[in-house]
Z-matrix of the N, CA and C atoms (Angstrom, degrees):
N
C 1 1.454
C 2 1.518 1 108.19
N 3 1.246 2 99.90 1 124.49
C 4 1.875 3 110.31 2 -178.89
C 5 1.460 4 94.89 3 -61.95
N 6 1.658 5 113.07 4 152.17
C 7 1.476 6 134.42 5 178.57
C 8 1.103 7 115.68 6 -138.30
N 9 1.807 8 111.90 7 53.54
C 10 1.138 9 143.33 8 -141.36
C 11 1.783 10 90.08 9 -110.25
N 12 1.237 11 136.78 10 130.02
C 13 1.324 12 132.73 11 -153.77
C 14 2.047 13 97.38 12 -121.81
N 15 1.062 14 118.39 13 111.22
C 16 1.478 15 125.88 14 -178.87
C 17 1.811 16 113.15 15 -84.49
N 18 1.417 17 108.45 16 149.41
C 19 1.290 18 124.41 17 176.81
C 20 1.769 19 105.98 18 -93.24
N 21 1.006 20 121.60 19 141.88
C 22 1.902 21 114.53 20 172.16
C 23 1.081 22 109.89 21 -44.67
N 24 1.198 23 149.07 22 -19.93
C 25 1.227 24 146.45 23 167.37
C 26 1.526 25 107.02 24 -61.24
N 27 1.177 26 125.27 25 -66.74
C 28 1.379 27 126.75 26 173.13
C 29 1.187 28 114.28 27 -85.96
N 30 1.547 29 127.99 28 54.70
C 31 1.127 30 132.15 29 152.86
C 32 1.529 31 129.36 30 -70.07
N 33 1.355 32 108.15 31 -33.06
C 34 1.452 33 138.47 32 -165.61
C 35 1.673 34 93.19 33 -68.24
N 36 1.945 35 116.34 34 -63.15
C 37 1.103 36 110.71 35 -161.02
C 38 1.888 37 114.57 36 -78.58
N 39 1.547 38 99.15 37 4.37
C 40 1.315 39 113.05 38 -167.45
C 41 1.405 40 98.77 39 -76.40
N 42 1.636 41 119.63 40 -48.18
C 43 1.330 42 127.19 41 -175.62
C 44 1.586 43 105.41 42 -79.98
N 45 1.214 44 119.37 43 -24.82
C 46 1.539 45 119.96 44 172.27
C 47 1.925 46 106.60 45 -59.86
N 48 1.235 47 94.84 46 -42.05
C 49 1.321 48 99.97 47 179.16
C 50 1.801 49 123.96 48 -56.27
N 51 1.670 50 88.78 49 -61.89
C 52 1.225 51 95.47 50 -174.77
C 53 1.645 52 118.38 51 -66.49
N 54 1.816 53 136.13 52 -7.09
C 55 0.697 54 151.17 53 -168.95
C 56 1.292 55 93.39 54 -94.79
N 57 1.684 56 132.58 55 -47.10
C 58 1.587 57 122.67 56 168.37
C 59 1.193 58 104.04 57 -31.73
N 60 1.228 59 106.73 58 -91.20
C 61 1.332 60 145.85 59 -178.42
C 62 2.159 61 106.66 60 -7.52
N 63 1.555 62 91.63 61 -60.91
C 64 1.553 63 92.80 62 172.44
C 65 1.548 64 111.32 63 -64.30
N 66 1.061 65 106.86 64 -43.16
C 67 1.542 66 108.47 65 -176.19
C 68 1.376 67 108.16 66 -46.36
N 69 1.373 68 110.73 67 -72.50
C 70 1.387 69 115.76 68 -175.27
C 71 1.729 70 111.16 69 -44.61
N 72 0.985 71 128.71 70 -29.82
C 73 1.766 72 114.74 71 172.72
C 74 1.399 73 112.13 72 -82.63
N 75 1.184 74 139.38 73 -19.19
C 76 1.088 75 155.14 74 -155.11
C 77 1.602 76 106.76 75 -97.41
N 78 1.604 77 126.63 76 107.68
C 79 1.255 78 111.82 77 -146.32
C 80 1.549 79 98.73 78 -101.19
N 81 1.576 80 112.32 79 -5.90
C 82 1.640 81 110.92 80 160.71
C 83 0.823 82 133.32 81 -93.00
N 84 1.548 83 123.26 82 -30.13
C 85 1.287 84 129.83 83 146.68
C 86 1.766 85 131.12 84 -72.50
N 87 1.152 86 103.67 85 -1.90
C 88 1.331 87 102.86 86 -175.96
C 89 1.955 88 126.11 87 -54.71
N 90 1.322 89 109.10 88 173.38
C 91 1.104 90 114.50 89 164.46
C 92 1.490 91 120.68 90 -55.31
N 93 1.407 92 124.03 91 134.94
C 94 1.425 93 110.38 92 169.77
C 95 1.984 94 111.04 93 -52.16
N 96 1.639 95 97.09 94 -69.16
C 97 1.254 96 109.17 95 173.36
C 98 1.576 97 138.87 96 -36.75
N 99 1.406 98 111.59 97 -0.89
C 100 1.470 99 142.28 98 169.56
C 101 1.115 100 115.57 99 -116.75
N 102 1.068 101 108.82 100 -7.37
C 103 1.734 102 96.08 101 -173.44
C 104 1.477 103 94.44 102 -130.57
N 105 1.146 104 137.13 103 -11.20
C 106 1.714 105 121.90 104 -177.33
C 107 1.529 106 86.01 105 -83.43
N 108 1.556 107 97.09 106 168.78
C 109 1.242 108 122.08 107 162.69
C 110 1.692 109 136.03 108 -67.33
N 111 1.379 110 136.13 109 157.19
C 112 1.397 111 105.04 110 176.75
C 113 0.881 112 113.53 111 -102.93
N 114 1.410 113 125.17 112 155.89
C 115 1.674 114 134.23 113 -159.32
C 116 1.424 115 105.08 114 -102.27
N 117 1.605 116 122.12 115 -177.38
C 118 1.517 117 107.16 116 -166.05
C 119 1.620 118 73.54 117 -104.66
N 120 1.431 119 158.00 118 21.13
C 121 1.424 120 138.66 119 146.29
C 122 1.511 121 108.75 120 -47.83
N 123 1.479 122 108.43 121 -57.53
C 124 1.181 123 127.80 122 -154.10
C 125 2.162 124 103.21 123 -78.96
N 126 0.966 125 81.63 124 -39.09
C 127 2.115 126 79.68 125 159.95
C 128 0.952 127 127.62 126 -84.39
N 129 2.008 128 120.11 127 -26.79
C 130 1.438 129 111.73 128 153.83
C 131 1.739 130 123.40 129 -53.90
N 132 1.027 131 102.24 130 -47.29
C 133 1.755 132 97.87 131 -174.73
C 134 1.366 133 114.40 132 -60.61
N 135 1.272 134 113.01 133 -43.80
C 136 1.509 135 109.98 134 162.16
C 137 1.407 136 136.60 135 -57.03
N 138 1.122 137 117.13 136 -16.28
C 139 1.535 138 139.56 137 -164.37
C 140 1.753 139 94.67 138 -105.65
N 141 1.276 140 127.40 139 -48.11
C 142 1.189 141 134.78 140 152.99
C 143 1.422 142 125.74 141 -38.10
N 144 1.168 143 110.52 142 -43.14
C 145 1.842 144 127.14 143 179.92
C 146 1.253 145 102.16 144 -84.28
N 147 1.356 146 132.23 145 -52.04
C 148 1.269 147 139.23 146 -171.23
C 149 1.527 148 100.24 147 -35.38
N 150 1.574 149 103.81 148 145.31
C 151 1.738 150 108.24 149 155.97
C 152 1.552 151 123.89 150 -98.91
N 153 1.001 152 141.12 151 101.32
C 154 1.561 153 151.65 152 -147.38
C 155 1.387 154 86.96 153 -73.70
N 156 1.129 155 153.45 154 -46.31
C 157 1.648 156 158.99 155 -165.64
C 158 2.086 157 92.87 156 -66.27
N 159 1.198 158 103.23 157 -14.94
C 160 1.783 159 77.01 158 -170.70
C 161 1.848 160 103.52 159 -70.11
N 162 1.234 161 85.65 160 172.80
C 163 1.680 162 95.02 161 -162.02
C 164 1.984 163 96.41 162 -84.71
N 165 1.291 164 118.62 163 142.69
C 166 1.384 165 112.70 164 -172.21
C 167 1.881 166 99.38 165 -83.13
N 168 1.233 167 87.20 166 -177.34
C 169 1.615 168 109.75 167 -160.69
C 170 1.716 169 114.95 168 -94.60
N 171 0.767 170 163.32 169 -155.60
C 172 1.147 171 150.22 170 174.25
C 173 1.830 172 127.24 171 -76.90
N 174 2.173 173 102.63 172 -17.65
C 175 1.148 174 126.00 173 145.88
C 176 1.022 175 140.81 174 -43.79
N 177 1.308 176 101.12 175 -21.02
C 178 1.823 177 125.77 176 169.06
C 179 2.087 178 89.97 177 73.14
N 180 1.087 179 144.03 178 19.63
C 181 1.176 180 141.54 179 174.29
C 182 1.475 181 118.96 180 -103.09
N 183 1.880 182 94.54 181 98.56
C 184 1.306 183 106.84 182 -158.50
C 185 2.094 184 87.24 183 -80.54
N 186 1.755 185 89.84 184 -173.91
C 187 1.428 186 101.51 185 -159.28
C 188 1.488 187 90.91 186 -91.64
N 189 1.745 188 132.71 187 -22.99
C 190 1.325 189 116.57 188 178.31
C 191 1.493 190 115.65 189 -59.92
N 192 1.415 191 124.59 190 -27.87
C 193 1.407 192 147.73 191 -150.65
C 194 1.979 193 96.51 192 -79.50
N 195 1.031 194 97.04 193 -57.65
C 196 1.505 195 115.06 194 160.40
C 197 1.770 196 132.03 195 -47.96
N 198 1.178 197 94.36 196 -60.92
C 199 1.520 198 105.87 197 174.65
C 200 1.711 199 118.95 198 -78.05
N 201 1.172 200 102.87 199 0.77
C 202 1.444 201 116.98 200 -177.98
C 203 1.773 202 104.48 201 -122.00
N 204 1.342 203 124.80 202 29.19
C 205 1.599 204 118.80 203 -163.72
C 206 1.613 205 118.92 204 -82.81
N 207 1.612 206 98.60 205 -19.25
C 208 1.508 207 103.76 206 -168.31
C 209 1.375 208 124.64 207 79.64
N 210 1.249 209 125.63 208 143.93
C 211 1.668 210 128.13 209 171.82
C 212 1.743 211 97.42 210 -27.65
N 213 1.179 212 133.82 211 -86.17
C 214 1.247 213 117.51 212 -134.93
C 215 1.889 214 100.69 213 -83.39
N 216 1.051 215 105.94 214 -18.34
C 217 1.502 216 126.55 215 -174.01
C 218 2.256 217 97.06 216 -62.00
N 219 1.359 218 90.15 217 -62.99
C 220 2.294 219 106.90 218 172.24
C 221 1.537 220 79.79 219 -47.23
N 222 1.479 221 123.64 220 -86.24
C 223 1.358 222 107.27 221 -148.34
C 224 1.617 223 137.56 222 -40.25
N 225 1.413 224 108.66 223 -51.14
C 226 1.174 225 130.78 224 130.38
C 227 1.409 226 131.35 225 20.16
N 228 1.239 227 93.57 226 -86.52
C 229 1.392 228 117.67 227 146.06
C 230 1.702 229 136.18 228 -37.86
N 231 1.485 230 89.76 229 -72.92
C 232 1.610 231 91.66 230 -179.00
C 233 1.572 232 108.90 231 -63.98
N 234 1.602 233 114.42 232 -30.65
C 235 1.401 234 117.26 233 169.49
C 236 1.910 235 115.25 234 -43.24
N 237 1.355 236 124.77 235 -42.40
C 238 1.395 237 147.02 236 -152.83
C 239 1.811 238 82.04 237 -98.01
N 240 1.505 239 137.47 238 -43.08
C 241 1.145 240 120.75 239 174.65
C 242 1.408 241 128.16 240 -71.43
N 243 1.280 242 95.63 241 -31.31
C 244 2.225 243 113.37 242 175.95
C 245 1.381 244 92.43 243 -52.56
N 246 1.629 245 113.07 244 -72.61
C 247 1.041 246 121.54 245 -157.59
C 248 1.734 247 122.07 246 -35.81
N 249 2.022 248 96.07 247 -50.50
C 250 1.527 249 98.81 248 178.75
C 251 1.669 250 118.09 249 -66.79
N 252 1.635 251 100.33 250 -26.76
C 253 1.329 252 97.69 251 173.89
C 254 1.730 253 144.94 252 -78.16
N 255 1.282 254 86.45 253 -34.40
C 256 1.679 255 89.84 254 149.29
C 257 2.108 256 117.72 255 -59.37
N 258 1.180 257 80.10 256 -47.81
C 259 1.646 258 91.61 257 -170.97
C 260 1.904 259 116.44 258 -54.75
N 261 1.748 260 98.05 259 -19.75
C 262 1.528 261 111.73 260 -170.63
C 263 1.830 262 90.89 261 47.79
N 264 0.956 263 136.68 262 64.00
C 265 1.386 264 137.26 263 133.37
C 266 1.502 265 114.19 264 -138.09
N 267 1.406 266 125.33 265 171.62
C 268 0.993 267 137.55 266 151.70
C 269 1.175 268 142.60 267 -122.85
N 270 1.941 269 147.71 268 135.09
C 271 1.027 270 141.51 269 -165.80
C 272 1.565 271 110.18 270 -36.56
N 273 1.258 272 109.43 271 147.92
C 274 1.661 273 110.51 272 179.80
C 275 1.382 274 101.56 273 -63.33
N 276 0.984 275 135.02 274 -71.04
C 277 1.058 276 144.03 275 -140.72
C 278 1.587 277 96.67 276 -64.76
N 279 1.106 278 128.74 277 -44.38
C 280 2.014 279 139.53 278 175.86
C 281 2.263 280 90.86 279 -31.12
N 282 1.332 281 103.60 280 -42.61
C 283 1.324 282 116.41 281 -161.31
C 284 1.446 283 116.67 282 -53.01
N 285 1.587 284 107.83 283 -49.64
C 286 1.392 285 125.37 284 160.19
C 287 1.107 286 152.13 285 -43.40
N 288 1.695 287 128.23 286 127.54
C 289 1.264 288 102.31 287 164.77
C 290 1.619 289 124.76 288 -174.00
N 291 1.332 290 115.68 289 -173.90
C 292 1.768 291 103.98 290 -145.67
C 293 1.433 292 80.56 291 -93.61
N 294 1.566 293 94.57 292 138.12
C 295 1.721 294 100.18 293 166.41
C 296 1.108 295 121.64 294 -105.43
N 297 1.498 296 135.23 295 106.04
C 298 1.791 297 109.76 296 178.67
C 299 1.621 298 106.71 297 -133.33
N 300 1.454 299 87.46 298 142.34
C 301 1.771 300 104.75 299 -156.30
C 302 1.498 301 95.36 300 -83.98
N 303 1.020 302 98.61 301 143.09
C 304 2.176 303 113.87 302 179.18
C 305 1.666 304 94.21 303 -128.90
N 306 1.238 305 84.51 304 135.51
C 307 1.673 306 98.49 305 -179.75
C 308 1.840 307 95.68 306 -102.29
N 309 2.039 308 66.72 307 142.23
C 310 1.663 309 79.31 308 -173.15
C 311 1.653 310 117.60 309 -81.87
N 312 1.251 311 134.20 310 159.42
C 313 1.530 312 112.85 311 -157.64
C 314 1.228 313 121.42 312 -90.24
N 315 1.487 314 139.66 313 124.89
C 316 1.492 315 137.91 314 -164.36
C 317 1.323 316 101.38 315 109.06
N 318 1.474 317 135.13 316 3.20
C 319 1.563 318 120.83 317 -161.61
C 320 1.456 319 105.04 318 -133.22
N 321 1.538 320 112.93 319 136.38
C 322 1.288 321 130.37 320 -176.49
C 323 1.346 322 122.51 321 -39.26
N 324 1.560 323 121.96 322 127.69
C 325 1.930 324 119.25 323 -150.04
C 326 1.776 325 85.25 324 -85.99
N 327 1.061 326 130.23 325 -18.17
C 328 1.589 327 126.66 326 -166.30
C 329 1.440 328 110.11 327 -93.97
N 330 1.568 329 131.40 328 -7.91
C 331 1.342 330 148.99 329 -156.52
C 332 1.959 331 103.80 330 -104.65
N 333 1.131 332 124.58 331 84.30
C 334 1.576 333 121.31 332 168.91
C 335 1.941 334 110.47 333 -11.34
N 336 1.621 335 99.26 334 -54.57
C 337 1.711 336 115.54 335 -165.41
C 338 1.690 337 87.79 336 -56.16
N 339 1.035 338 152.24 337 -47.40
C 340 1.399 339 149.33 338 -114.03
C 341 1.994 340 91.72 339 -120.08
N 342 1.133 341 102.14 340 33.60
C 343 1.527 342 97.12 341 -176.13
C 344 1.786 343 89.91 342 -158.45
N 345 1.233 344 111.19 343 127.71
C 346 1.791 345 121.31 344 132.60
C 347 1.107 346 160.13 345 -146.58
N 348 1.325 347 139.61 346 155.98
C 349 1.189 348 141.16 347 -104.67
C 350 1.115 349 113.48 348 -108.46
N 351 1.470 350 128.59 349 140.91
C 352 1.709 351 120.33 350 -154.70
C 353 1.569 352 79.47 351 -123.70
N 354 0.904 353 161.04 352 136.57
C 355 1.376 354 158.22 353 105.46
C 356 1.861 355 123.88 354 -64.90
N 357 1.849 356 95.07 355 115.56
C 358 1.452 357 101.30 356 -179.74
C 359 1.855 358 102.84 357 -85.34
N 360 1.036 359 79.48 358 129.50
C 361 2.187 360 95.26 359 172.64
C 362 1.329 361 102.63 360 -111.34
N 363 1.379 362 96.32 361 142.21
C 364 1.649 363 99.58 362 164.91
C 365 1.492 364 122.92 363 -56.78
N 366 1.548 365 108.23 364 152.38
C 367 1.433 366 113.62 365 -146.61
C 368 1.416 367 79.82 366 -93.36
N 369 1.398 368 141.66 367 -60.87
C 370 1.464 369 120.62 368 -177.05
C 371 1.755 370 126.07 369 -67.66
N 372 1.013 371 105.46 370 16.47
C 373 1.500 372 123.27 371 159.68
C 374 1.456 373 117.91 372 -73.36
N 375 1.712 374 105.09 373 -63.15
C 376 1.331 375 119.73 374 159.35
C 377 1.611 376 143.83 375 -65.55
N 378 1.469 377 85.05 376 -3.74
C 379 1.738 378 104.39 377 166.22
C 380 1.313 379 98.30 378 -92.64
N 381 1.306 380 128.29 379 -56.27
C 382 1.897 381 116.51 380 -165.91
C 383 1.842 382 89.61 381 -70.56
N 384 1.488 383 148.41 382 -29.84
C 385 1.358 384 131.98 383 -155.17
C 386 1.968 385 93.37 384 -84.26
N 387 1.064 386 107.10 385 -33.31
C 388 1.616 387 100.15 386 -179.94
C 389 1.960 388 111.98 387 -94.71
N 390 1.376 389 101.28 388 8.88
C 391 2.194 390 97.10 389 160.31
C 392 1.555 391 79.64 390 -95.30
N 393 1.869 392 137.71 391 -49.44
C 394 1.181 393 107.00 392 -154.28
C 395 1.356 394 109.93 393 -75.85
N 396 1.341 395 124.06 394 -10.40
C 397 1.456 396 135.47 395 157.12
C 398 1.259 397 104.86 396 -32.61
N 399 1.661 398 121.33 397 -81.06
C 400 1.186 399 120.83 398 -147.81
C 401 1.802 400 118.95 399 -67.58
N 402 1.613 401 93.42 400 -18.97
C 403 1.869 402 114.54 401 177.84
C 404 1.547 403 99.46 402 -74.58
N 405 0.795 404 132.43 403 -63.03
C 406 1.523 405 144.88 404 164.43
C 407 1.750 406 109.07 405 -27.40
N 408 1.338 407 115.08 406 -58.08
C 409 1.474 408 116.16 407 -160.51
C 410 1.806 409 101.02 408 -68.21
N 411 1.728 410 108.14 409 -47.74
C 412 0.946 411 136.38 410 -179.82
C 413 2.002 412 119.13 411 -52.11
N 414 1.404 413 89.03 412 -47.16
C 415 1.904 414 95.30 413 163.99
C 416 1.341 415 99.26 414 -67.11
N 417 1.073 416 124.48 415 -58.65
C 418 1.274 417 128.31 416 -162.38
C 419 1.735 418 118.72 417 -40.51
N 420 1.520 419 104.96 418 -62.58
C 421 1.321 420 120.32 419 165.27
C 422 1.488 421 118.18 420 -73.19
N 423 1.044 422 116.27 421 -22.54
C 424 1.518 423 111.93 422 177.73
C 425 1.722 424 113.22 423 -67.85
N 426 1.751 425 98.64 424 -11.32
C 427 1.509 426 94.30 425 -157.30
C 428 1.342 427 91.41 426 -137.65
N 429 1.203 428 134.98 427 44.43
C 430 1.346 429 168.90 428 -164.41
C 431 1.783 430 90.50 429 -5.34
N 432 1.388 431 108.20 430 81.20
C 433 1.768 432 120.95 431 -165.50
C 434 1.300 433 91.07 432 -120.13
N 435 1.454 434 140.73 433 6.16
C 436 1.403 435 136.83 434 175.84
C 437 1.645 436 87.76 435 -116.88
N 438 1.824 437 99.19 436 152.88
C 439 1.445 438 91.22 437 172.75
C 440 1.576 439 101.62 438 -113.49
N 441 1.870 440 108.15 439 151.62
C 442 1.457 441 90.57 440 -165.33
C 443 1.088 442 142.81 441 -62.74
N 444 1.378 443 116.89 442 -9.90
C 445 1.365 444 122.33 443 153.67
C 446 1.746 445 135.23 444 -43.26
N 447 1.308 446 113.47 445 -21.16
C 448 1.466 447 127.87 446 164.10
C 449 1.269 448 104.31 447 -40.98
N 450 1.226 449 141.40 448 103.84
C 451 1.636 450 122.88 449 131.25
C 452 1.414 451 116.05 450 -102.41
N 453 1.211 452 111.85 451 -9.39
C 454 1.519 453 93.26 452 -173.83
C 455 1.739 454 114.97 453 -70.92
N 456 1.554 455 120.87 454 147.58
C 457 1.381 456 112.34 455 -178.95
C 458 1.585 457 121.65 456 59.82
N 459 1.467 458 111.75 457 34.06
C 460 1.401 459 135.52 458 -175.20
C 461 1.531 460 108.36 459 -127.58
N 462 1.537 461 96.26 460 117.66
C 463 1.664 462 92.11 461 175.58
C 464 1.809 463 104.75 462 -91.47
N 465 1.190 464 104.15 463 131.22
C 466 1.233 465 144.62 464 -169.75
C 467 1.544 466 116.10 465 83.74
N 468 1.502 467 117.67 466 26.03
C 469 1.629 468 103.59 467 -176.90
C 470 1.635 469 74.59 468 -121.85
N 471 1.497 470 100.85 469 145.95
C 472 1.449 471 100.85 470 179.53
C 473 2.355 472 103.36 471 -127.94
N 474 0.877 473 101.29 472 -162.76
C 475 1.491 474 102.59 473 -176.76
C 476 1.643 475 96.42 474 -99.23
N 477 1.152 476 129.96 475 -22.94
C 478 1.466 477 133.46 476 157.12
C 479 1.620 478 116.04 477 -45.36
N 480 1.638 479 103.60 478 -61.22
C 481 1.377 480 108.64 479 -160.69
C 482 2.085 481 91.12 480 -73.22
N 483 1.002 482 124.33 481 -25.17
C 484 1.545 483 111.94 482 -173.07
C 485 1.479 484 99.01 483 -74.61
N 486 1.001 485 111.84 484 -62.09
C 487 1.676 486 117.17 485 166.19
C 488 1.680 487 111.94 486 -5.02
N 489 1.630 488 92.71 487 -80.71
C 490 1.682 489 110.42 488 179.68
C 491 1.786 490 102.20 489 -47.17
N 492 1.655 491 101.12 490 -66.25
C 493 1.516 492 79.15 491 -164.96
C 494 2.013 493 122.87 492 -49.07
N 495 1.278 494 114.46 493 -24.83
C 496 0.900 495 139.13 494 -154.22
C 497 1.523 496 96.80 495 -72.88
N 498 1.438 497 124.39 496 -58.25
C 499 1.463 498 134.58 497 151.97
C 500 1.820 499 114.75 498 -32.21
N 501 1.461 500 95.22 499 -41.27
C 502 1.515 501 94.30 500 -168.98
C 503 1.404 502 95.68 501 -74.84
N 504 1.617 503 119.32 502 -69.76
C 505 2.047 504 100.12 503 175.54
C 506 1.263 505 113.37 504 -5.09
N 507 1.242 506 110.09 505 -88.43
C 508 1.702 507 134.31 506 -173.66
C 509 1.424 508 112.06 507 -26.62
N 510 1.634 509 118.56 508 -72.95
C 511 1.488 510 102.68 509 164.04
C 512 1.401 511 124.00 510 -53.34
N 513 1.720 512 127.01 511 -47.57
C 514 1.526 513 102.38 512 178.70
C 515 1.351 514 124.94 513 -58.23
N 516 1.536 515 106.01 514 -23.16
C 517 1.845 516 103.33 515 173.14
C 518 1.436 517 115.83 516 -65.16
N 519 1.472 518 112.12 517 -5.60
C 520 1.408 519 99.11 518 178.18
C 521 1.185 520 108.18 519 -102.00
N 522 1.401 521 132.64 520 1.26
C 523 1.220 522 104.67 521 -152.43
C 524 2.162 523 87.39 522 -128.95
């Protein structure tokens, strides 16, 4: 639980929040979008987006292996994602992962600072964290819980478009 401290101004989205928040544990009151299951729509698009070239996780389960599973092979799958998601856990092994340090270039090979750290995760770890991505982004905006000023980590708000609006204030304040 965030211990995220509000001004009276954002009092409103504080209780908006914390009312998500109950909802979502609450398995009669809950969110639809938290509480259904995921469908194989919602693992195709991801599986579609996915890059099959990323390097696998300590599972050794590369992304071609995945994107190539077949009807009963996807189901399978999304079956092994329901499961953790109702369950709010995940396989141990999803948890893990290979760390190997790359030195950054110009910097001393004997110095800890002069190295960082790539960590491989399992690739079907990172397939169920980007469907709960897309349920997540989707409550989020559906229930206007970002304020519009957010662009950072927003698909379609870019550091351009804040820019512009940001220009635009400025001229209407002048005028």
């Amino acid at each position: 639980m965030s211990r995220l401290t509000f001004n009276k101004a954002d009092k409103n989205t504080e209780r908006q929040a914390k009312l998500a928040v109950h909802k979502c544990r609450s398995s009669d009151l809950g969110e639809p979008v938290f509480l259904a299951d995921f469908s194989i729509h919602e693992l195709l698009l991801v599986l579609n987006a996915l890059d099959p070239k990323k390097s696998p996780g300590p599972d050794y389960v590369h992304g071609v292996m995945v994107t190539h599973l077949g009807p009963r092979g996807t189901q399978s799958i999304l079956d092994i994602f329901n499961q953790s998601w109702k369950s709010g856990r995940l396989p141990h092994e999803w948890k893990r992962a290979t760390t190997i340090p790359i030195r950054k270039p110009g910097k001393v090979l004997s110095s800890p600072e002069s190295y960082r750290l790539v960590a491989l995760t399992s690739i079907p770890c990172k397939i169920m964290e980007r469907m709960m991505l897309r349920r997540l982004t989707y409550f989020l905006d559906s229930n206007n819980l970002l304020p519009r000023e957010q662009y950072g980590f927003r698909r379609g708000h870019s550091t351009k478009d804040q820019i512009l609006y940001f220009c635009l204030c400025v001229r209407d304040a002048k005028i």
